[in-house]
N, C-alpha and C positions, 0 to 999 in steps of 0.2 A: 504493500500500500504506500510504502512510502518513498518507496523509489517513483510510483505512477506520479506519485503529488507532482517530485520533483521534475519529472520529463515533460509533466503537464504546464509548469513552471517557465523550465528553459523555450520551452515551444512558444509559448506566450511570450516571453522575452524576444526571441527571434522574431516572431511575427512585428512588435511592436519595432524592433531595430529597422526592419523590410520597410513598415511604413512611415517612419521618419526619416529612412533616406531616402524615400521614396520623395515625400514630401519635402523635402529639404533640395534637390536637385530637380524640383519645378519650379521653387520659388526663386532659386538661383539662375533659374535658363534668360537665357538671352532675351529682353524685352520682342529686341529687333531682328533676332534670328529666326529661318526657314527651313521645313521639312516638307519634303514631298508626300501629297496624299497616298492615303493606301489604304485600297479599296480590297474589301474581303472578296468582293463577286465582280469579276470579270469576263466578261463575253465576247468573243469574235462574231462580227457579223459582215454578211454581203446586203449591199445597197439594192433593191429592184428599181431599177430605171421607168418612169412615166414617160411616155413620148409625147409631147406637147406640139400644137401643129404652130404656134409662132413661136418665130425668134426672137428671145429677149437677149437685155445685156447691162450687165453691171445691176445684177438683184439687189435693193438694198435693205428688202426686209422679205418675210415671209409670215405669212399666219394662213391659222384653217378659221373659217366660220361655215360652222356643219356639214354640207360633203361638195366643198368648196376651197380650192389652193386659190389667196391673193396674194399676187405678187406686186410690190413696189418696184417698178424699173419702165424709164421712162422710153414710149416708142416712137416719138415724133408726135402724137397729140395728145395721148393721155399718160398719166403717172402710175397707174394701177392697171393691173390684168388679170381677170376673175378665167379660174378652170375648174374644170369637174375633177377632182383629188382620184376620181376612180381611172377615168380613161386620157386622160390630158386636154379633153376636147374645151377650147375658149369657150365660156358664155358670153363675156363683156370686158369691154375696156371702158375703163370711168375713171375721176379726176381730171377733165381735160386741162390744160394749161391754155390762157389765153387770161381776158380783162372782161369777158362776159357774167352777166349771173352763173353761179355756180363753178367758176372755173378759177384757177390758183396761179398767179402771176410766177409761181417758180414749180418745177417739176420735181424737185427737190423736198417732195413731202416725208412724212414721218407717222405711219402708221401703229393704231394700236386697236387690235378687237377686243373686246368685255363685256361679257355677259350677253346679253340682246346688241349691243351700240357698237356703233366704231366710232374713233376720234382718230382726227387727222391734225399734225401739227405745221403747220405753214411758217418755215422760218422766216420769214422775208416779211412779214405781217403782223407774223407774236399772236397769230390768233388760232383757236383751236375749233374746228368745225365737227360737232355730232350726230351720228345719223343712227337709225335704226336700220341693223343688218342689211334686211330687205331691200329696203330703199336704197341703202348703200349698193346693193346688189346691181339694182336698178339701172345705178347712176343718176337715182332722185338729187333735188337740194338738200341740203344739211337742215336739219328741224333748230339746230342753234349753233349758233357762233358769238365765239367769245374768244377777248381782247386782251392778252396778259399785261398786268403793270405796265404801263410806258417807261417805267423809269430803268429799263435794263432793255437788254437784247437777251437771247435765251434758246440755246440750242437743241431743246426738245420740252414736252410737255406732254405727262400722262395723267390719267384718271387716277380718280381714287375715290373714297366713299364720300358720298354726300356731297356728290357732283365738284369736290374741290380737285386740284392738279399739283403734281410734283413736277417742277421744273429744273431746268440747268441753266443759269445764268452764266451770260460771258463774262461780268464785271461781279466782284466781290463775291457773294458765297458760290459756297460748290454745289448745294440745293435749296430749293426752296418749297416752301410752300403756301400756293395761293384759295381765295376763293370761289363758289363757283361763278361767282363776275367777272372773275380775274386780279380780284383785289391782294397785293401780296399779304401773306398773314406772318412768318417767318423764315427763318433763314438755319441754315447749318454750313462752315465753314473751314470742318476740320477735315486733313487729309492723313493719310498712314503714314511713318516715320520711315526716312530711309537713311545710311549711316550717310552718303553720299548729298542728302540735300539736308541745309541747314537754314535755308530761307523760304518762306511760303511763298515767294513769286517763282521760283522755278518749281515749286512739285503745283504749281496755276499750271503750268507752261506743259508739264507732264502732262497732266490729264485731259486738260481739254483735248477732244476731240478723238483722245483713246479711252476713254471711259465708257464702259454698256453697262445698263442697267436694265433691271425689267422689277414692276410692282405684281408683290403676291396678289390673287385672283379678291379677295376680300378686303384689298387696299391697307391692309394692319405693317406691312411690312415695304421693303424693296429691300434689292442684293445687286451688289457693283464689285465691279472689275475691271483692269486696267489690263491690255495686251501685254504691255513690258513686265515681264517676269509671272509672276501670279501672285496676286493675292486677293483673297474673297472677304467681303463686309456685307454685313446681314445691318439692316437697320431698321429700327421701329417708328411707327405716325403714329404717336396716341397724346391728345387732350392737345394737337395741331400742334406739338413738339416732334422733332427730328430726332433720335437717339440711336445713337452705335450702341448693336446687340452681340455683333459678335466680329472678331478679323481675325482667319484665317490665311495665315503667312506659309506658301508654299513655294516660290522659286523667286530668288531676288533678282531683280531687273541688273544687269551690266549695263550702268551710264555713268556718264561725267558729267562736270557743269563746266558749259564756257563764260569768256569775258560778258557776256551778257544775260547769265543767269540762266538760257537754254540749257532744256536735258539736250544731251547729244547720247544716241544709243549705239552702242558698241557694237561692232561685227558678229560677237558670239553672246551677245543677249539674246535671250529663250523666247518667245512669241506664247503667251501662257493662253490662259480662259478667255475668250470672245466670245460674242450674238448669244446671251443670256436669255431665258425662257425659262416661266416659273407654272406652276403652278401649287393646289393647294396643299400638295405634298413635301412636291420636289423642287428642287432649281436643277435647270441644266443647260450646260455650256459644250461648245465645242473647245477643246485643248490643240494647241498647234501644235508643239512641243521643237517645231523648229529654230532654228537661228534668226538672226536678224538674216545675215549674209546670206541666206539661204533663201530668204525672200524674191530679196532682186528687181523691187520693184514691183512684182506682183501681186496680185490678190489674195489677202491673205488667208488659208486654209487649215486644215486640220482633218486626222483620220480618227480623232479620237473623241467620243461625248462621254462626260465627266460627270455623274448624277450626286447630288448631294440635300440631304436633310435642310431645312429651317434653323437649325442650329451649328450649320458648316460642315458637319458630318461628314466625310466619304461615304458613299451609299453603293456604286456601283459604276464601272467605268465600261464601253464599250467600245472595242478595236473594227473599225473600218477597213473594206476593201479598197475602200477610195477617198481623197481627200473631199470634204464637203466646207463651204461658204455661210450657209446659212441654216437655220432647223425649227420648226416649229412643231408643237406638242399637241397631238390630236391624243384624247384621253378618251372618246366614243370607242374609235379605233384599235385605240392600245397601239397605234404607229407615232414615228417621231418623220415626218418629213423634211426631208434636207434640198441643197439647192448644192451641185455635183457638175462636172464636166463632162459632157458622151468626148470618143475617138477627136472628134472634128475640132474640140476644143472649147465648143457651145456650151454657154449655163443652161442644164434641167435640170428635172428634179424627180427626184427618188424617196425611198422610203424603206426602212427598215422597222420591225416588231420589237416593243420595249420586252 
């Protein structure tokens, strides 16, 4: 009995040493340091090709609205291009570009579907135009349109509950958030730490315009990331405050700062998480995992969708036959839709099973 006491003792000892160095060596980790995700479930898949009877080019967004592929990419008159998701065959092109009722003096729109609605964000105007699906379908006029803050410019603008919008301002903060007039209501302004930058106008200079973001389906949330290197940020909208829930630090970006505050990106910096898509589950991204130098100039891609929880989690990554551009999340389906290259060089689009 009393040798049991003492083994029961020592065990309890050991356990207790296990979790205080346990804990002792997380609270000492690197604020600023990176590990790469790692995902328990891993899957190879092949992409099935849709054959679409027009040609597009330069896709800049993708979504499903029920058994319908829209694509953002402009043809010479319209900004959008509605297909049947089953067979590729066009229903419509809508959004014309022109100075008429109903048409968007830049082609350079910024699409987002939710729930029944779509919203379109017109940079060039700061205004946001909403339609019900249908109509959308149509290429009806917009049921409303609304005028963000004049006192900024603002490189996108999505929904959220209770008809308000989250924005990205080109001057001062890095989000906002407005009313559903347009009235700004607040701001958030903080960015991730890198050992490399020590003043906030170059990690300004970073992110604009490499930043994607996508708003969870019930608007409580959004999740951002930046191409250079990876790192993931969960944030919450509650009582119209902005707050960081969670950042997840997986690959550090290779940059420098020059005489003018510019990030300059290094030839062998990593191309991390791009073209974000959430839903009430999951977030998912495409991962590039290539170099800079590897780019070239081109479009950037990746063979890899990266799934992850509302609390950053690794959840599940999926290895490609083929490099894909863009993805959008059909959950009728249980398919992730991507936007892929055939032989000739053409963007279409494919589809693989979650």
């Amino acid at each position: 009995m009393k040798r049991y006491i003492e083994a029961s003792l020592n065990n309890a000892l050991i356990f207790i040493v296990i979790i205080f160095t346990a804990l002792s060596c997380q609270s000492n980790r690197d604020p600023l340091s990176f590990s790469p995700p790692v995902f328990k479930e891993q899957k190879s898949v092949n992409i099935i090709d849709i054959k679409i009877d027009k040609l597009l080019y330069n896709i800049l967004n993708l979504d499903i609205i029920e058994d319908k592929i829209v694509a953002t990419a402009f043809d010479g008159t319209n900004a959008v291009s509605i297909f049947d998701k089953n067979n590729g065959k066009l229903i419509n092109s809508v959004m014309p570009v022109g100075r008429g009722p109903g048409e968007y003096t830049s082609h350079h729109l910024l699409l987002n579907a939710s729930g029944d609605s779509v919203y379109v964000y017109d940079l060039q105007n700061r205004s946001v135009s909403t339609y019900a699906s249908e109509e959308f379908i149509k290429g009806s006029l917009p049921n409303r349109v609304v005028m963000l803050d004049k006192s900024n410019t603002y490189l996108n603008a999505t929904p959220l509950t209770d008809g308000k919008y989250l924005s990205f301002p080109i001057k001062g903060a890095r989000f906002a958030n407005h009313e559903a007039d347009g009235k700004l209501i607040s701001s958030y302004n903080k960015y991730p730490s890198f050992k490399e930058i020590t003043d906030t106008l170059s990690i300004h200079y970073m992110y604009r315009g490499l930043e994607k973001t996508d708003v969870k389906p019930d608007g409580s949330k959004f999740v951002s990331t930046n191409s250079l290197g990876s790192i993931l940020e969960i944030f919450s909208i509650k009582d119209d405050l902005i707050t960081l829930e969670k950042e997840q630090r997986f690959y550090a970006p290779k940059i420098t700062i020059n005489d003018t505050k510019r990030v300059v990106v290094q030839p062998d910096c990593l191309i991390g998480l791009m073209d974000l898509k959430t839903t009430d589950q999951y977030i998912y991204a495409i991962f590039s995992g290539k170099q800079n130098k590897e780019i070239n100039g081109n479009k950037v891609s990746g063979k890899y969708v990266y799934v992850f929880d509302w609390n950053g989690k690794p959840v599940k990554s999926y290895n490609l036959n083929k490099d894909i551009t863009k993805l959008a999340i059909d959950e009728a389906s249980q398919r992730v839709y991507v936007v892929t290259k055939d032989q000739d060089s053409t963007e279409v689009f494919g589809y693989f099973g979650l």
